[in-house]
Each structure stands twice: as structure tokens, then as C-alpha cells.
C-alpha distance (Angstrom), angle and dihedral (degrees) to the residues before:
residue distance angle dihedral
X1 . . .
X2 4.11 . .
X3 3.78 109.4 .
X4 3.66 119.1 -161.8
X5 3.87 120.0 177.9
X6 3.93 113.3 -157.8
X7 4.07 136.9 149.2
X8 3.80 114.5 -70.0
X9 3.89 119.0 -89.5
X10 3.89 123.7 -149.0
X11 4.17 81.1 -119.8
X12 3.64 86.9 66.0
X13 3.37 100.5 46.7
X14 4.31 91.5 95.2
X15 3.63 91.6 55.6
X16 3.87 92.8 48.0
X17 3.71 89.3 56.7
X18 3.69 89.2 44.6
X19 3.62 84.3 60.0
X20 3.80 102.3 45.2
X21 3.58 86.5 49.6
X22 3.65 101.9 57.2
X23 3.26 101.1 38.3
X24 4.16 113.4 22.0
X25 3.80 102.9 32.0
X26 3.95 132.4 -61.4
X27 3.78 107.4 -83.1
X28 3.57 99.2 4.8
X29 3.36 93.9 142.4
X30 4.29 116.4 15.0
X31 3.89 119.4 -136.0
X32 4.02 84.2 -111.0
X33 3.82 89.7 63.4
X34 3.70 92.7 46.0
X35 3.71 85.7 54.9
X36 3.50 85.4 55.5
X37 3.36 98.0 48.8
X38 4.02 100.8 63.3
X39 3.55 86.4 40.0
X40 3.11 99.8 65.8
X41 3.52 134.8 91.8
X42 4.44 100.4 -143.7
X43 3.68 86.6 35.6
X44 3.87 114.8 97.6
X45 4.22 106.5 -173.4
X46 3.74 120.0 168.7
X47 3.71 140.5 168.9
X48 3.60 131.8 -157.6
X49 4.10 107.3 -137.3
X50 4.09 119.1 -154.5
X51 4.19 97.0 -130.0
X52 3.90 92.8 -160.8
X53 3.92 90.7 55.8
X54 4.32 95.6 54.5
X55 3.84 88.6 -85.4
X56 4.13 102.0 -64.8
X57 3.58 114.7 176.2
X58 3.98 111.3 -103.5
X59 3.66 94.9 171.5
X60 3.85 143.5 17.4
X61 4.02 131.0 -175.8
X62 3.58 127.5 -175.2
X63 3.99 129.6 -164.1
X64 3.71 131.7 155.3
X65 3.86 145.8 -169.7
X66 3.93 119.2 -108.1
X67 4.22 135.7 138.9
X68 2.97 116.8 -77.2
X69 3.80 99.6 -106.4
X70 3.64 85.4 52.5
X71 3.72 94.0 55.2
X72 3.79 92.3 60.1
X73 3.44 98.8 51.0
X74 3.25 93.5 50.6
X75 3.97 88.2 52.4
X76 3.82 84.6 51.0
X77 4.42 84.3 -111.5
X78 3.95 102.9 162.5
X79 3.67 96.9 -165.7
X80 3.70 133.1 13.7
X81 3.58 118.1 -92.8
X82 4.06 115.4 -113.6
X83 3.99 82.6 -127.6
X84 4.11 87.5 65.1
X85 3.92 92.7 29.6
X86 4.22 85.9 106.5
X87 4.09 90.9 57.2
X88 4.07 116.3 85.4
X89 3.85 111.5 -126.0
X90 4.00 90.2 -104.4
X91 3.85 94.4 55.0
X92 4.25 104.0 131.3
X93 3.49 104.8 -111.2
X94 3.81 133.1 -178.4
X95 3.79 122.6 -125.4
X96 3.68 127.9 -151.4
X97 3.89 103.8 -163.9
X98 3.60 109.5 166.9
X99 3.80 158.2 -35.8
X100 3.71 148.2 -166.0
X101 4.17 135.6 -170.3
X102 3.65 131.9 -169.3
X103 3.70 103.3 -101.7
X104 3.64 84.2 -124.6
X105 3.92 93.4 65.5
X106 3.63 93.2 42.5
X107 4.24 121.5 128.6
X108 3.33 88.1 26.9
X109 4.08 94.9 116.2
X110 4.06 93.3 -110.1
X111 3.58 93.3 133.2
X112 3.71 93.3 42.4
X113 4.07 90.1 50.2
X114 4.15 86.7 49.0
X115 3.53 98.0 49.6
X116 3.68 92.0 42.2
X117 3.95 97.5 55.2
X118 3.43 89.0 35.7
X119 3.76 102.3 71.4
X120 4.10 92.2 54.7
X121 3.91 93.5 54.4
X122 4.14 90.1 44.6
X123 3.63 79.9 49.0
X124 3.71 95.2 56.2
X125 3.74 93.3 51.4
X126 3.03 101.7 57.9
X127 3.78 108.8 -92.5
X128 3.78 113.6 142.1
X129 4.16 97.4 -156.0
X130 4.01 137.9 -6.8
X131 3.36 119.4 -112.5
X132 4.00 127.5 -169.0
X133 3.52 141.6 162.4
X134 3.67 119.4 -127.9
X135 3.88 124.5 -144.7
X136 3.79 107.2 -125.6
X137 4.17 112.1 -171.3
X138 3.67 118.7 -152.8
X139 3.49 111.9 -81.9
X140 3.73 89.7 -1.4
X141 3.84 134.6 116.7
X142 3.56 104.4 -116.6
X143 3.73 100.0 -100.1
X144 3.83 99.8 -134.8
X145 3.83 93.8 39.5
X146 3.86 96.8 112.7
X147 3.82 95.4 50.4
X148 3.51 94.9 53.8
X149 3.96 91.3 48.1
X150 4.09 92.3 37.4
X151 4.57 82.9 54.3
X152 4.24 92.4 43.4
X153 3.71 99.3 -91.7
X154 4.01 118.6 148.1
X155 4.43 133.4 -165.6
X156 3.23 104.9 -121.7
X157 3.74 98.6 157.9
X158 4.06 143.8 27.1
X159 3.66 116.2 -138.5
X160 3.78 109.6 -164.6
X161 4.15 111.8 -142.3
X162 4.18 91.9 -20.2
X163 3.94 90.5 172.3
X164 4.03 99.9 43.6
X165 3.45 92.2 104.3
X166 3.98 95.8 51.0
X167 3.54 115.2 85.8
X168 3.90 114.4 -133.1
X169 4.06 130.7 102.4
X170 3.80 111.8 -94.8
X171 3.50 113.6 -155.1
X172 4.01 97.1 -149.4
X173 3.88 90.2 60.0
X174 3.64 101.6 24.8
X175 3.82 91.4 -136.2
X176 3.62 128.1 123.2
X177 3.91 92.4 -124.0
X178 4.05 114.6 42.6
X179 3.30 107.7 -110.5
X180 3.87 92.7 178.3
X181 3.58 126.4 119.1
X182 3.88 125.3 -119.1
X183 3.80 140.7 -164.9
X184 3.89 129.4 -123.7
X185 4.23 102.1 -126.1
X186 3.82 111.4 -178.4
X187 3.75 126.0 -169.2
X188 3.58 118.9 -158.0
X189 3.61 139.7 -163.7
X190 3.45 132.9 -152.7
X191 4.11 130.6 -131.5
X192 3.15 95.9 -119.6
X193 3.46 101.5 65.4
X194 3.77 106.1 -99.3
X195 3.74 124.3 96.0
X196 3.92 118.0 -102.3
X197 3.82 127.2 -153.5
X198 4.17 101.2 -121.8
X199 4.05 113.7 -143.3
């Protein structure tokens, strides 16, 4: 297999879907908000496309720039952590939102690679940490926890049943609105142009 990473195109935007639907939750996002998403300017959506199979999309991962405040409602956040209590509400923040992989392409570091290059181009645009809310299953590790702690991320917040009010099967819980928890990572960077490690 030849794996190339590169910015969404609106010809991949079918096999995206294909992907959230399989494996997030049927109409999680529509075609129309894909559209949206490599249109716009704060949104950051990219595939990863399997060369030796005509160039199918394996892998997509979406972040975006917002404010702060608008980052954690987004994230569903109902108050601001104490750990972000020293940022203003319009502090430029990155967002990782979501991501999904053919199970066939799976342990093969993608996520890893995305959230590493991701911080530097965040970085570059202004954005003064990552933030990100992590999917945590009952009884379950929470399956992208040592990612975001092997690229800098820290918890810094529980958020009890974030998703219950969003309508869409989750395959962890089996109901048709999340009822999982989540945890509040943040990754922040520092002025002087090296990463820090928030807490």
C-alpha cells in the first residue's frame, strides 16, 4: 500500500461519508457539511488516500480554528475548566473534532501522524492551544487516550454524557443518543515558539 495524506477534495467527499457512516454513526455529518468543511477557511479536513488502490480514501480527520468559548460549546463544555480559567473567551484555539479509518488501515500510526502535524499548522494560524474532547465508553479506556498523551495532550476535565442530546447511533453504547462520558484534553503552546504540556 502507498499512503499519501493531503487536504480534502469535493471528489472525496462520498467516500468520507462512506466512512462516517460505517464507522461513527449514519449521518453524522451530511455531504452538505462536508462541503462546508473544505470550504472553509477555520476548517482543516483531510483524507489519507491508499495510491495502490486508484487513490480511495482510507482515512479522514477534521479540526478547525474557533474562540475559545466557541470551542467548548461546540465540545458540549458547560463551564470553563480552572486549567483554561487564565485564557480570555476570544483566545484562537484549535479544535480536533473527529476522525474515522477503515478498520483495515487501522494501527498503522495515522492518527498519531495527524495529530502530530496538526499542532504546527494550528500553530501557524494563530491558535494558542488544541483542545479536544475524547470519547470515553463505559468501563472502557478511552481508545485514543495514548495518542493524545504520546503528542502533549492533558485531561483536564470530565464531561458526563456530552453527546446525549445528539441524535445518532453510537456503537460503544448501542444507543441512538451517546450516552458516554468524555474528557476535556487541552494542548497548549507556548509564546516562545516551543510547544508546552498544559495542566
Amino acid at each position: 500500500m502507498k499512503l499519501e495524506t493531503r487536504l480534502a477534495q469535493p471528489r472525496d467527499l462520498a467516500q468520507i461519508k462512506r466512512l462516517i457512516d460505517a464507522n461513527i454513526s449514519r449521518d453524522f455529518y451530511s455531504i452538505e457539511d462536508l462541503e462546508r468543511m473544505i470550504r472553509g477557511e477555520d476548517d482543516l479536513l483531510y483524507v489519507v488516500v491508499d495510491a495502490d488502490r486508484d487513490g480511495i480514501v482510507v482515512s479522514y480527520f477534521y479540526a478547525f480554528l474557533s474562540t475559545l468559548d466557541e470551542a467548548l460549546h461546540v465540545l458540549h463544555v458547560q463551564e470553563k475548566p480552572e486549567a483554561l480559567q487564565k485564557y480570555a473567551g476570544n483566545e484562537r484555539v484549535g479544535v480536533y473534532k473527529t476522525t474515522s479509518t477503515d478498520p483495515a488501515y487501522r494501527k498503522l500510526g495515522l492518527f498519531s501522524s495527524f495529530m502530530a502535524n496538526l499542532q504546527p499548522v494550528l500553530k501557524s494560524r494563530g491558535a494558542s492551544m488544541i483542545v479536544a474532547a475524547a470519547l470515553r465508553p463505559f468501563g472502557q479506556e478511552i481508545p485514543i487516550r495514548h495518542v493524545l498523551m504520546k503528542t502533549g495532550f492533558v485531561p483536564v476535565l470530565t464531561l458526563h454524557s456530552p453527546w446525549a442530546g445528539t441524535k445518532g447511533y453510537c456503537p460503544y453504547c448501542r444507543q441512538d443518543a451517546c450516552i458516554c462520558d468524555a474528557v476535556l484534553y487541552i494542548r497548549e503552546f507556548s509564546e516562545e515558539g516551543d510547544e508546552k504540556h498544559g495542566g
